[in-house]
C-alpha positions as CSV (number, residue, x, y, z in Angstrom):
1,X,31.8,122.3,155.7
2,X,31.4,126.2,155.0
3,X,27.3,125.4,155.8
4,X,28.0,123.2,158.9
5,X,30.5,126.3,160.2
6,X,27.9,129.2,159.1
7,X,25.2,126.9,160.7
8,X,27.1,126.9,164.3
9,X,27.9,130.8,163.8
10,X,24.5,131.7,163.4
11,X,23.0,129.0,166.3
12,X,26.3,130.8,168.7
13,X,24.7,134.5,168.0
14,X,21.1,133.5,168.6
15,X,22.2,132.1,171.6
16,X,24.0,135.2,173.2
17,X,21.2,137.8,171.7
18,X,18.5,135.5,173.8
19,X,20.7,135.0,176.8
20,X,21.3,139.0,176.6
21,X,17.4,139.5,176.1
22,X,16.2,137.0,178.7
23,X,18.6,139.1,181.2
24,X,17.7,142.5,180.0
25,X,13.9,141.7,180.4
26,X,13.9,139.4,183.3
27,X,12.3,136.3,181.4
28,X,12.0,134.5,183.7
29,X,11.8,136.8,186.7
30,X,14.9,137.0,188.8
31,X,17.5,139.6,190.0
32,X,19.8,140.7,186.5
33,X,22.7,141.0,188.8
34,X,24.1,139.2,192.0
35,X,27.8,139.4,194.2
36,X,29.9,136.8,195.1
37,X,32.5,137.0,198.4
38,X,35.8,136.6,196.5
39,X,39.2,135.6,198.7
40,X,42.5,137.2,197.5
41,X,45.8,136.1,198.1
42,X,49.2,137.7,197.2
43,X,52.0,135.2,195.8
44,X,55.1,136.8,196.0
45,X,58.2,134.8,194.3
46,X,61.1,136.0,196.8
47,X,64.0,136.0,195.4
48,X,65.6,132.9,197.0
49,X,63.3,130.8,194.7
50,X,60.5,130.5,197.1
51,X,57.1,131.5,196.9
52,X,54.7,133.4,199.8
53,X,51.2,133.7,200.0
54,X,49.7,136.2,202.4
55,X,46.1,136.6,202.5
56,X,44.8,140.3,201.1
57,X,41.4,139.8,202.5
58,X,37.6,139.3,200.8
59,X,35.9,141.9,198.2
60,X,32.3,141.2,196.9
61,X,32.0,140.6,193.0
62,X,29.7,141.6,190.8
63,X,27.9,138.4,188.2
64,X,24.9,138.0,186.4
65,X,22.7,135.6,186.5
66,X,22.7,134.5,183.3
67,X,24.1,132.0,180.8
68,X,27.3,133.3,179.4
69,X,28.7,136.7,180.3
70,X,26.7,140.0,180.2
71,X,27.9,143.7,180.7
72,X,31.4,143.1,181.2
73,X,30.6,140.7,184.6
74,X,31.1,136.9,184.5
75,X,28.1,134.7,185.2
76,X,27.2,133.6,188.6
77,X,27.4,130.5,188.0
78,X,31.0,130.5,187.3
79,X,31.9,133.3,189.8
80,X,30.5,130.8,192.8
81,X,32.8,128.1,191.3
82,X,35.9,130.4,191.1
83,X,36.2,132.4,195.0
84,X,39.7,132.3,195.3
85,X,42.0,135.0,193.4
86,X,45.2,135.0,193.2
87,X,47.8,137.9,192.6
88,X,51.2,137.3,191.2
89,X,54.3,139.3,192.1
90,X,57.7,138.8,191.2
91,X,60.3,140.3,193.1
92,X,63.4,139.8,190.5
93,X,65.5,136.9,189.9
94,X,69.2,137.6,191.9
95,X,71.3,136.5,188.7
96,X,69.8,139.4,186.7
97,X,72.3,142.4,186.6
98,X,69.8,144.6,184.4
99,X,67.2,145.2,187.6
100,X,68.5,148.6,187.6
């Protein structure tokens, strides 16, 4: 068991050292970074119990085109699958007497 689990540690580090090399050196040639058009929506709980969405507008991401994620961006291929973003604000619950 301690093998098997060293075995997939080592196999998981090779993995992100060649993803991060094949990105750094543009093996094979492509752009190292792209941008997604991400939609973001506010969702304001009132404090009725309901929930609002207004629409905050679009904002370009930054990704990289590689495998798993690189320099603090998330892959492109998960950043096209993912467009929407969502923002969560909470407005206070009316039976709380501690809001101030």
């Amino acid at each position: 068991m301690k093998r098997v689990l060293i075995i997939v540690v080592i196999a998981a580090a090779v993995l992100y050292a060649a993803d991060f090399l094949s990105l750094r050196f543009g093996i094979p040639a492509r752009n190292a970074v792209g941008s997604v058009t991400v939609h973001t929506f506010y969702s304001v709980k009132l404090k009725n119990g309901k929930t609002e969405f207004d629409y905050a507008g679009d904002h370009d991401v930054g990704c990289t085109n590689s495998l798993l994620p690189q320099y603090g961006m998330k892959p492109c291929w998960y950043a096209v699958r993912h467009t929407e973003e969502q923002i969560k604000i909470d407005s206070g619950s009316p039976n709380n007497p501690h809001l101030f």
